[in-house]
C-alpha positions, 0 to 999 in steps of 0.5 A: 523537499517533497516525498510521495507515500505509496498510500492504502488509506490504512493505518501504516501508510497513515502513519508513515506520512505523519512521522515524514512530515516534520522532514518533507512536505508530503504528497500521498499516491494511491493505485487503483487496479484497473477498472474496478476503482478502490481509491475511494477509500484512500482519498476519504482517508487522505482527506481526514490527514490533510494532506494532498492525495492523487489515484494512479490507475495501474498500466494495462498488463500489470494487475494481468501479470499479478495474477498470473503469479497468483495463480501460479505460486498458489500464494499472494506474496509474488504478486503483491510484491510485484504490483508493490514494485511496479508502484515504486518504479512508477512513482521514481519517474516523478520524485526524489523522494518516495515512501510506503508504510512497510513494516519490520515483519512484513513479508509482502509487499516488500522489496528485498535489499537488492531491489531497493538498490537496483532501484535507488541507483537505477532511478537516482531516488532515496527510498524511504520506509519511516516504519522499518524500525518500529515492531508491530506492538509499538506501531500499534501504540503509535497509530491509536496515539495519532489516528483514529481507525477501523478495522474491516474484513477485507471480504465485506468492505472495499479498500486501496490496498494491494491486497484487497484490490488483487482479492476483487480483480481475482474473484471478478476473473476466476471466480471466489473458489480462486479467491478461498485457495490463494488468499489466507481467510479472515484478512483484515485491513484498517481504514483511517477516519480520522487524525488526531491532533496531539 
C-alpha cells in the first residue's frame, strides 16, 4: 500500500514518515507557495530520508484567500489550516492513503474531527496522523533517536512549511509590519539533515 505525507522537510513530518514505513510504502509531497518556491529545503530533507519526494505548486487563488484570513483574523491559524486543508483535498484526488506529521497539541495546521469526516467520506481516503498519540516530550525523544536536525528561526532561513511560506508570500504583498502584527515573534522551525540508521 502507498501513502502520501504532506511534508515540510521538518522533524514531524520526518518522523511521521519513518514510524509509516514498516506498514506502507512512503511517498513525500511538499506545497510550494506559489512563485516563491520553499521546496528546496524539503526535497534536501527528503533526500537524506531516502525516500521519494515531488513539490506541488498551490492552484492560483489559494495562498491569496490564505491571506485574506490572515489579515482578517489578525492571527495565523485561519489560514494555515486553510492551505492545510486544501493540501489534503489535493493529495485525496490521487491516493488512498494520505498523512501529515500533526501533532496532539497542535492547534494549526489541524483538521477538526468533522473535517476529517467530511473528507475521508467524501473522497473514499483514510487520513492518517502517526504522531496524534505521542506528546511533544516523547516526540522530541523520538526524533533525536532517529534524525538528525536543525533548529532555525523562521525569519533567517527558508523553509517548506506553511508557516514560513505564508510569513514570505505576506511580507512580499504587505510588507514586514504585516509579517510583526499577524505572526508571534521568535518562531522556529526544524530541518532535518540527516537519518539515523538505528
Amino acid at each position: 500500500m502507498k501513502v502520501v505525507v504532506l511534508f515540510s522537510g521538518g522533524k514531524d513530518s520526518a518522523l511521521a514518515s519513518i514510524l509509516l514505513e514498516p506498514f506502507f510504502d512512503v511517498e513525500l509531497a511538499t506545497f510550494a507557495l506559489g512563485r516563491r518556491d520553499t521546496g528546496e529545503a524539503a526535497k534536501e530533507a527528503a533526500e537524506v530520508l531516502d525516500l521519494p519526494h515531488r513539490t506541488i505548486v498551490f492552484e492560483d487563488g489559494v495562498v491569496e484567500e490564505a491571506l485574506e484570513m490572515l489579515l482578517r483574523a489578525g492571527y495565523p491559524r485561519d489560514g494555515l489550516n486553510h492551505l492545510h486543508r486544501n493540501a489534503l483535498e489535493v493529495l485525496s484526488k490521487e491516493r488512498e492513503f494520505l498523512a501529515d506529521g500533526t501533532k496532539r497539541e497542535d492547534r494549526a495546521p489541524m483538521m477538526t474531527p468533522d473535517g476529517v469526516r467530511s473528507l475521508e467520506d467524501r473522497r473514499k481516503v483514510h487520513y492518517i496522523r502517526p504522531l496524534a498519540g505521542y506528546g511533544s516530550k516523547t516526540i522530541k525523544d523520538l526524533a533525536f533517536r532517529y534524525l538528525d536536525f536543525e533548529t532555525l528561526p523562521s525569519e533567517d532561513r527558508p523553509a517548506s512549511d506553511f508557516e514560513v511560506g505564508l510569513r514570505l508570500a505576506l511580507e512580499e504583498r504587505f510588507g514586514r509590519e504585516a509579517v510583526s502584527r499577524i505572526f508571534p515573534a521568535h518562531h522556529m522551525h526544524t530541518r532535518v539533515v540527516r537519518r539515523k540508521r538505528i
